[in-house]
C-alpha positions in Angstrom: 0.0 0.0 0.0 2.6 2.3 0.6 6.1 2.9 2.5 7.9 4.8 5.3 10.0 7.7 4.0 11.5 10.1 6.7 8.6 9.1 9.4 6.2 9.5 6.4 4.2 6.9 4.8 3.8 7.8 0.8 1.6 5.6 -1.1 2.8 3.4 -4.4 1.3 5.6 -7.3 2.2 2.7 -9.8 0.8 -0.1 -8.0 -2.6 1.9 -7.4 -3.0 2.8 -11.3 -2.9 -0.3 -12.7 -5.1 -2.7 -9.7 -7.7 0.4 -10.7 -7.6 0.0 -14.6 -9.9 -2.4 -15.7 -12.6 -0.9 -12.7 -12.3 2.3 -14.8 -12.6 1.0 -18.4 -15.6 -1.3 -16.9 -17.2 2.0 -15.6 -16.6 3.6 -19.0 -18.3 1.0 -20.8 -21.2 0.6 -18.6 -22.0 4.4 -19.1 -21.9 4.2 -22.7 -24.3 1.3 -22.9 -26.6 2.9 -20.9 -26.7 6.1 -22.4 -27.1 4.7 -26.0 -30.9 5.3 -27.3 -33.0 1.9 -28.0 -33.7 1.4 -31.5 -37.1 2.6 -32.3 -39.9 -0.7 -32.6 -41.6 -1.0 -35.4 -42.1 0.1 -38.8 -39.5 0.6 -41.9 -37.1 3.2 -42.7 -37.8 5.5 -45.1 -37.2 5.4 -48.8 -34.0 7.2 -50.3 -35.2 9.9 -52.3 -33.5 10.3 -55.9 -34.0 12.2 -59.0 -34.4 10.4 -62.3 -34.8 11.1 -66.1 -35.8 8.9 -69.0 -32.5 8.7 -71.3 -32.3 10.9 -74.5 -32.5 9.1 -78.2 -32.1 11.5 -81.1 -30.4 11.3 -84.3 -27.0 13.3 -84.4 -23.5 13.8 -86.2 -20.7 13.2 -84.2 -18.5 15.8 -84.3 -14.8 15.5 -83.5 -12.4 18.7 -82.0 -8.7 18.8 -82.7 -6.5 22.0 -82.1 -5.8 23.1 -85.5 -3.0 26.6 -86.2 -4.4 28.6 -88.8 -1.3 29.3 -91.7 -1.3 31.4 -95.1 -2.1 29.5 -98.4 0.9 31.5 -99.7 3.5 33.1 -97.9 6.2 35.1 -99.6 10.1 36.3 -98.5 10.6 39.2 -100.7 13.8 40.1 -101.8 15.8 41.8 -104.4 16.9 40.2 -107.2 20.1 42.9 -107.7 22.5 44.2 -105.7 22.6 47.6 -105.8 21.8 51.0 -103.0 17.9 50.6 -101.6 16.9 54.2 -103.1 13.5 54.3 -101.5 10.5 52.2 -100.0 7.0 52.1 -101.1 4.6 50.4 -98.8 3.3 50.8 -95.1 4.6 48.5 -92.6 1.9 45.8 -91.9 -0.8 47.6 -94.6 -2.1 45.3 -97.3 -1.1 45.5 -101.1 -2.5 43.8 -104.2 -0.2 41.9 -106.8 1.7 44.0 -108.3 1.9 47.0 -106.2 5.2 49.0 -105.9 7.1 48.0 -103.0 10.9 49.3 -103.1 13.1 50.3 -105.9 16.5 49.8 -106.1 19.1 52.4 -107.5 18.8 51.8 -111.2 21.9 54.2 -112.4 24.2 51.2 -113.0 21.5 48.8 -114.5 20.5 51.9 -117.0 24.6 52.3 -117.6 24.6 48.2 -118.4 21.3 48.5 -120.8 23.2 51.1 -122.9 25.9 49.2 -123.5 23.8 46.0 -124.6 21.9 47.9 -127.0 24.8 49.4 -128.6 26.9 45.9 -128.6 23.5 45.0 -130.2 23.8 47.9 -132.8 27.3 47.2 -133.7 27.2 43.4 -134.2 24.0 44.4 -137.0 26.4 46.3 -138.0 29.1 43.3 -138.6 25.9 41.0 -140.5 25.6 43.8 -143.0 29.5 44.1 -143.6 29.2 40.3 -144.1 26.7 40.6 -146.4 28.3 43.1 -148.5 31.8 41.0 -148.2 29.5 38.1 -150.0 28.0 39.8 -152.6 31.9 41.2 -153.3 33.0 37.2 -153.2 29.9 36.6 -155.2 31.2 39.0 -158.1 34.8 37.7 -157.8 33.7 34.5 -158.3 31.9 35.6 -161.9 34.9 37.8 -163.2 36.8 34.2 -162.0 34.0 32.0 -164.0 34.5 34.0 -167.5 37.9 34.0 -167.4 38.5 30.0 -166.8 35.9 29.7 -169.7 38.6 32.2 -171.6 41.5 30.2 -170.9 39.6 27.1 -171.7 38.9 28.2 -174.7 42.3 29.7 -175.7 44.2 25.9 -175.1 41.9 24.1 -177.4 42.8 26.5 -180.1 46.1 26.2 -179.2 46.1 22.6 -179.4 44.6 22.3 -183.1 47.4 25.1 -184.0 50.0 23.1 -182.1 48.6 20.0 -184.1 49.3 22.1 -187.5 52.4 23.5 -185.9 51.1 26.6 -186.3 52.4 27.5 -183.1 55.5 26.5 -180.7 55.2 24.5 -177.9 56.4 27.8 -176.0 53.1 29.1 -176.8 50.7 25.9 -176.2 52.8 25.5 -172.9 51.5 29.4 -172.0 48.1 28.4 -172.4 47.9 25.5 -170.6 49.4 27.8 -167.6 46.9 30.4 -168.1 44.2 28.1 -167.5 45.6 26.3 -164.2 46.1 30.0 -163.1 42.3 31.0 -164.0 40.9 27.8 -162.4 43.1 28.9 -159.4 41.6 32.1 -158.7 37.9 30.7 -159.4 39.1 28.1 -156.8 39.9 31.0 -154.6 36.8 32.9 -155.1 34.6 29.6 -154.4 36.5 29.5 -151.0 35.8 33.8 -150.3 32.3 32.9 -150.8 32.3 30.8 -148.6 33.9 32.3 -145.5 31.4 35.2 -146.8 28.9 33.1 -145.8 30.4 32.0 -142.3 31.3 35.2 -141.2 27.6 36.3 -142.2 26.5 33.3 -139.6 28.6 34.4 -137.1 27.9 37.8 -137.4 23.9 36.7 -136.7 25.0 34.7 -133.8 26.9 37.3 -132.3 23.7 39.8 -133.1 21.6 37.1 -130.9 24.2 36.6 -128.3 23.9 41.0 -127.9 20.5 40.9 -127.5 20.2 38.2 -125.3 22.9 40.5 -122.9 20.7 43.5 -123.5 17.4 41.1 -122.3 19.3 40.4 -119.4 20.2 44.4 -119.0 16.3 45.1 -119.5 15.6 42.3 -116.9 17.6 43.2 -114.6 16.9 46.8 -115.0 13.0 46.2 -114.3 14.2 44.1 -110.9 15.3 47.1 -109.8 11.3 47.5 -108.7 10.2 45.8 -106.3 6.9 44.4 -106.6 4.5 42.4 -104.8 3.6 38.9 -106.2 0.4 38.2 -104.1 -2.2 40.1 -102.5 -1.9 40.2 -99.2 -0.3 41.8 -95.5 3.1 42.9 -95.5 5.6 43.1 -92.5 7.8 45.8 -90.9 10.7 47.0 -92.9 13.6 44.6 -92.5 15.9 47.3 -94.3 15.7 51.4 -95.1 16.3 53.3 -97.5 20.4 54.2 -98.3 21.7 50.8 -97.0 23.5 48.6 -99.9 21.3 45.2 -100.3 22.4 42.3 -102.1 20.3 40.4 -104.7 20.5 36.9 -107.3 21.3 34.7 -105.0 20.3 32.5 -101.8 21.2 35.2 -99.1 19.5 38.1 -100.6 19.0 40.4 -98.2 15.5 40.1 -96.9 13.2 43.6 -97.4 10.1 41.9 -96.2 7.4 39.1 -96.1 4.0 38.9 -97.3 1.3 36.8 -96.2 -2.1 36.0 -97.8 -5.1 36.7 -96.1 -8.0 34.7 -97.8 -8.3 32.0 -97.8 -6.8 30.3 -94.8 -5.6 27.1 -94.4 -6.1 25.7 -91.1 -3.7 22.4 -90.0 -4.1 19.8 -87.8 -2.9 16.3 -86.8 -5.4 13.4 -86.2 -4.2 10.4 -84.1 -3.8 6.8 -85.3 -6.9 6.0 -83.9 -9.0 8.8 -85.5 -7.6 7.8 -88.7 -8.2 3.8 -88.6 -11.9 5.1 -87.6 -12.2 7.5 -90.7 -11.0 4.9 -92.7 -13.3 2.3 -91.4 -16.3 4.9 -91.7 -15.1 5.5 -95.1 -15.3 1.3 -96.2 -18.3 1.1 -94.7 -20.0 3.9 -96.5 -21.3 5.5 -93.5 -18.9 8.6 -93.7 -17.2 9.7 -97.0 -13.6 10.0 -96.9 -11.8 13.5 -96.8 -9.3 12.4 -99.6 -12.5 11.9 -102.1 -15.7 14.6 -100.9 -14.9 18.2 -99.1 -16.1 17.1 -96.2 -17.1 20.3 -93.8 -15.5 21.8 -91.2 -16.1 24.3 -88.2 -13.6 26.5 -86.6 -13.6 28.2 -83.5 -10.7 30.8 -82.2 -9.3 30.7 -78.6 -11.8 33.6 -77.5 -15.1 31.9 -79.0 -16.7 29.9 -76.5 -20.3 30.3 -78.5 -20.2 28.0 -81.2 -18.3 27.2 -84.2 -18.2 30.5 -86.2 -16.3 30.3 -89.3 -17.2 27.4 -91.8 -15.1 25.9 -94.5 -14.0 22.5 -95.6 -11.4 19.9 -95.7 -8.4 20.4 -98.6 -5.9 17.7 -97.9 -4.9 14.9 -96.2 -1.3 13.8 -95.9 0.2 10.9 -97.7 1.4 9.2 -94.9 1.4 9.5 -91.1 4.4 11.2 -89.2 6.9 8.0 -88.0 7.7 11.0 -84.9 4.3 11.8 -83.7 2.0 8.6 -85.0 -0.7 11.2 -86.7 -2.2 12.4 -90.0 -1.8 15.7 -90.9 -4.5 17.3 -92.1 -5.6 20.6 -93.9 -8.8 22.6 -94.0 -9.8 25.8 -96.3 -11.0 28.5 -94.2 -13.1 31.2 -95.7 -11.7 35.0 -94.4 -13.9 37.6 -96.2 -13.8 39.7 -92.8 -10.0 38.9 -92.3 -10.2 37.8 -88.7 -8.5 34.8 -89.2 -4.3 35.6 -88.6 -2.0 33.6 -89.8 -0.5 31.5 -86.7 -3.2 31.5 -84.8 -4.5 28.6 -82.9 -8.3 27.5 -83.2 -10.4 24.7 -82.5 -11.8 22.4 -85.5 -14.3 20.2 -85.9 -14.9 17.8 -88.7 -17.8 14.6 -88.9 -16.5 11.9 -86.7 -19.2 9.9 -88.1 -22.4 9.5 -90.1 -26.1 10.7 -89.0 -27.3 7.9 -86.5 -29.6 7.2 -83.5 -27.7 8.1 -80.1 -28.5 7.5 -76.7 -26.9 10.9 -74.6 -27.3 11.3 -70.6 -26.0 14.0 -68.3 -22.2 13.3 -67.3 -23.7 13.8 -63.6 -25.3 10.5 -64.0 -22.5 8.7 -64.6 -20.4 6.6 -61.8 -17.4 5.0 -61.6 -15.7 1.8 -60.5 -12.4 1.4 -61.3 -11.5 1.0 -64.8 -16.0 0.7 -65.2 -18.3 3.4 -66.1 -21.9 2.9 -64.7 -25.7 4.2 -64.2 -27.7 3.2 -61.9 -31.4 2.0 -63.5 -34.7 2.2 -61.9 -37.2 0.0 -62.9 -41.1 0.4 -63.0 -41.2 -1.3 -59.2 -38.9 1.2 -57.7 -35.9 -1.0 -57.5 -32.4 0.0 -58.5 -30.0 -1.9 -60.8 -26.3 -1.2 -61.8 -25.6 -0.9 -65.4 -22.1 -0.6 -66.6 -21.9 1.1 -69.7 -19.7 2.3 -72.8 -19.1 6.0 -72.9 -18.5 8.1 -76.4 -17.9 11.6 -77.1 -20.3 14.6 -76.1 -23.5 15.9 -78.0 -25.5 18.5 -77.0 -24.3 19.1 -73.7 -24.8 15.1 -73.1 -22.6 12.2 -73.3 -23.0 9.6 -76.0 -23.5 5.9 -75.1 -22.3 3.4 -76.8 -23.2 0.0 -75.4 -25.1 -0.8 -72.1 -28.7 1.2 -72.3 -31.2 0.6 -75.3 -32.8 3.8 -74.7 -36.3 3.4 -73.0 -34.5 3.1 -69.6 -35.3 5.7 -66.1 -31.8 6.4 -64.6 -30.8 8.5 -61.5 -29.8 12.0 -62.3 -29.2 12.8 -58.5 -28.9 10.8 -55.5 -26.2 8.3 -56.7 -24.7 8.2 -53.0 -28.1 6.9 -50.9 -28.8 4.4 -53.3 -26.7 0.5 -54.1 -28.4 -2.4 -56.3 -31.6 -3.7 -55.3 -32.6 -0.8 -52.8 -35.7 0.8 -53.6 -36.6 4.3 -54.0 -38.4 7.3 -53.9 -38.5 9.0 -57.2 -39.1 12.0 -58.5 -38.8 12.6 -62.5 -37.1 15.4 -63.9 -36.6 15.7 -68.0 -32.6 15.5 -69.5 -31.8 18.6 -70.8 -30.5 19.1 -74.3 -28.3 22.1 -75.2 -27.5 23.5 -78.6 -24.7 25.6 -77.7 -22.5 24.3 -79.9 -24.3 25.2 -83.3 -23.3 22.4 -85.1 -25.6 20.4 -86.8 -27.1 17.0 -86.7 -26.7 16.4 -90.0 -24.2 17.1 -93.3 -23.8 16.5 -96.9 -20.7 17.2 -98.2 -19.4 20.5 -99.8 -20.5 20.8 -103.8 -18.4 21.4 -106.0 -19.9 25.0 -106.6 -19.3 26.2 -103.2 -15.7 25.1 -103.3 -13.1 27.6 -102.1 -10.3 28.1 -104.6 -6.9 27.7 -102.7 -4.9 29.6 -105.3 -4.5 33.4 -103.9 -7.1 35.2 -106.9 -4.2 37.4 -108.5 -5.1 40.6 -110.5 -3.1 41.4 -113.9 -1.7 45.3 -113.4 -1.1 47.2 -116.3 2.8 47.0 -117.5 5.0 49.8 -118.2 7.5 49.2 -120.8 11.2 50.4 -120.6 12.7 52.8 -123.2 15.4 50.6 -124.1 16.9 52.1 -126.5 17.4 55.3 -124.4 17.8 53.2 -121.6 15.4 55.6 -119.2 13.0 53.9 -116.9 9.7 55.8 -116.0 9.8 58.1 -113.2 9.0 56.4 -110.0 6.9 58.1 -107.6 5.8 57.6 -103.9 2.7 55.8 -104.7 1.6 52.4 -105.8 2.8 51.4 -109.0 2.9 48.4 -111.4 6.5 46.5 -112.4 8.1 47.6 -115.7 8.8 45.0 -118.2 10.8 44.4 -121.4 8.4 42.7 -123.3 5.1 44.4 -122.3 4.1 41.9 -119.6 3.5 41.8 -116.1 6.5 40.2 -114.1 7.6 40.2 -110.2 10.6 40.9 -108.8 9.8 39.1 -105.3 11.1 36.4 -104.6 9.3 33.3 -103.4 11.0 30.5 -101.6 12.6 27.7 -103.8 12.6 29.7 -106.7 15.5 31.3 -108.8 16.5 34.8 -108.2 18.9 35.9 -111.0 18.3 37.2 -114.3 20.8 34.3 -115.6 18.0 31.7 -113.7 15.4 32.8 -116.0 16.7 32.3 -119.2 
């Protein structure tokens, strides 16, 4: 019980503690029991209360969303195609231009100096085919005057040889005749062989005429790059150079003045995965959905800051050959309409294409839906009251719903609220409450694919600017001025001095 410490008796804390434990836990337990509340006698517990809805079964086109960047059907670097002093600039940074329009123009002193000398290399080697000419007709005459007197000396031996026959005359003399008529056939010989080289000279002369005016073709040509025009309609950029600076042109690593981007149409790219494209094809064999590659199938597009519907319409353009060994998708290409130009190149947007043909659907809310592990599932209710688990195959979304695939036949009451009171084989209390259906998306529930009438060209419409023709005989190129103006030409026709990627940019590349 306790011990004697200095007189004083202290009791055993340890020993007391644990002889008094299980009296307290005994207490403790007797209280609880006696203070629980008896279960109430008689009667059953109320019914769970749940909401429920009869499942939705409509027709619909399943409609599937990829993130798709908007990009220019043509996009153009331009650049000069001589080297020369950038004399002055012609456009507004970031305005639009049509085909055509004056964009920069190069210093054209030297090109002007080059022309002048092609044209009169061109005048003087006409010059060298009509001193060729005359040189024949001279070897021409010789060749007569040669003729007559071979016929002479001919002549003169066979009188010779009767008189030497009669010795009427000496040898001496017969032996002068016969000379005279080796020497005449010589000089016809020689005249034959002036004709001749006549003749060649005359050829060469032409071909050194063409080989002049080909260099004063290339002096006109290069003379009209020295303005810069647009090739396409369409928005520039900023000024990459100004005026004064020395540019170089004709080659690969022109200097760059700036770019120009169409603005409609607009192509709009995106990349379907392998799975998408095995069911596209399979659609496609089973004639339920026409291929992309064979029909304009349409298309809806959405930008990052429209979250009402699909606004801009178009249809697809292309589908790749192959898909990327990198990524495992298809690329794919729409044509976007852009009368009202709010479509920018680079630009991201959401798309929309048919995943499928018009069918009968069965949609419920996504609320509805449970889960169990790797299971989706409804809960049922039949006529009796009585709950029953489903599991079922979910699709994609349609009118605010969900689309099911396999598990419901369409007829059937599920629980829209409540899932948590109820398991399978309870009954319940229900209350009915129709599924909503939204149209916020704006697409439809059914499609034909584009005609061919309301195709969108992808070729950039061009317009055909009047020409302005060089002087090229005085070499002087027409006045250029601050405002827009067409590209002069040699020959009368419109040409451009932009450049566009992959394409030649001498003179020398376009001969």
């Amino acid at each position: 019980m306790g011990r004697f410490t200095g007189g004083v008796l202290k009791p055993n804390v340890r020993f007391s503690v644990r002889r008094s434990m299980p009296g307290c836990i005994f207490v403790v337990i007797t209280a609880i029991c006696g203070c629980a509340p008896s279960a109430p006698k008689g009667g059953d517990a109320p019914l769970p209360e749940v909401v429920v809805g009869t499942v939705v079964r409509r027709p619909i086109v399943e409609w599937d969303e990829y993130v798709a960047r908007l990009e220019a059907v043509e996009s153009v670097e331009v650049r000069a195609r001589v080297s020369g002093y950038l004399k002055s600039l012609h456009f507004e940074e970031g305005q639009l231009v049509k085909q055509g329009a004056l964009l920069c123009i190069v210093d054209p002193r030297p090109f002007e100096a080059d022309l002048g000398r092609a044209a009169a290399d061109v005048a003087e080697a006409k010059a060298q085919v009509s001193q060729s000419r005359s040189l024949l007709v001279q070897a021409e005459a010789e060749n007569r005057a040669a003729q007559a007197q071979l016929d002479l000396s001919r002549k003169q031996l066979e009188r010779a040889q009767s008189l030497l026959e009669k010795k009427a005359i000496s040898s001496d003399e017969f032996d002068r005749q016969e000379f005279q008529l080796r020497e005449s056939q010589a000089a016809f010989d020689a005249s034959v062989s002036r004709i001749e080289s006549a003749a060649a000279a005359i050829v060469t002369a032409e071909a050194n005429v063409l080989t002049m005016e080909s260099h004063k073709s290339i002096a006109e040509l290069n003379l009209s790059y020295t303005r810069i025009v647009a090739p396409i309609s369409g928005r520039t950029s900023r000024h990459m150079v100004t005026e004064g600076n020395l540019i170089s042109g004709g080659s690969a690593q022109s200097t760059l003045l700036t770019t120009i981007v169409s603005i409609d149409p607009m192509h709009c790219y995106f990349d379907a995965d392998e799975k998408a494209f095995l069911k596209y094809m399979r659609l496609a064999q089973s004639g339920e959905r026409a291929s992309s590659r064979e029909v304009k199938n349409p298309v809806f597009v959405a930008l990052a800051d429209e979250t009402r519907g699909f606004t801009h319409t178009g249809h697809m353009d292309f589908v790749d050959n192959r898909l990327d060994a990198n990524t495992g998708t298809m690329r794919g290409r729409a044509l976007l309409s852009n009368v009202d130009q709010t479509l920018t190149p680079g630009l991201f947007a959401r798309l929309r294409i048919p995943g499928s043909g018009r069918h009968e659907a069965i949609l419920i809310p996504d609320s509805s839906i449970g889960t169990d592990q790797a299971q989706k599932f409804v809960f049922v209710v039949n006529s009796d009251g009585e709950v029953a688990r489903t599991v079922v195959e979910l699709g994609g979304m349609s009118h605010g719903l969900r689309i099911i695939r396999n598990g419901l036949k369409g007829d059937e009451r599920i629980i829209l609220r409540g899932l948590r009171r109820v398991r399978p084989g309870l009954r319940v209390k229900t209350s009915e409450e129709a599924v909503e259906v939204t149209e916020d998306s704006g697409l439809p529930d059914e499609y034909e694919p584009v005609p061919k009438e309301k195709w969108l060209s992808g070729e950039v419409v061009r317009s055909q600017p009047e020409a302005v023709r060089v002087d090229a005989e005085s070499a002087v190129p027409p006045d250029p001025d601050r405002e827009t103006a067409e590209a002069p030409t040699p020959d009368g026709t419109s040409t451009s001095t932009a450049v566009p990627e992959g394409q030649p940019a001498s003179a020398a590349d376009n001969d």
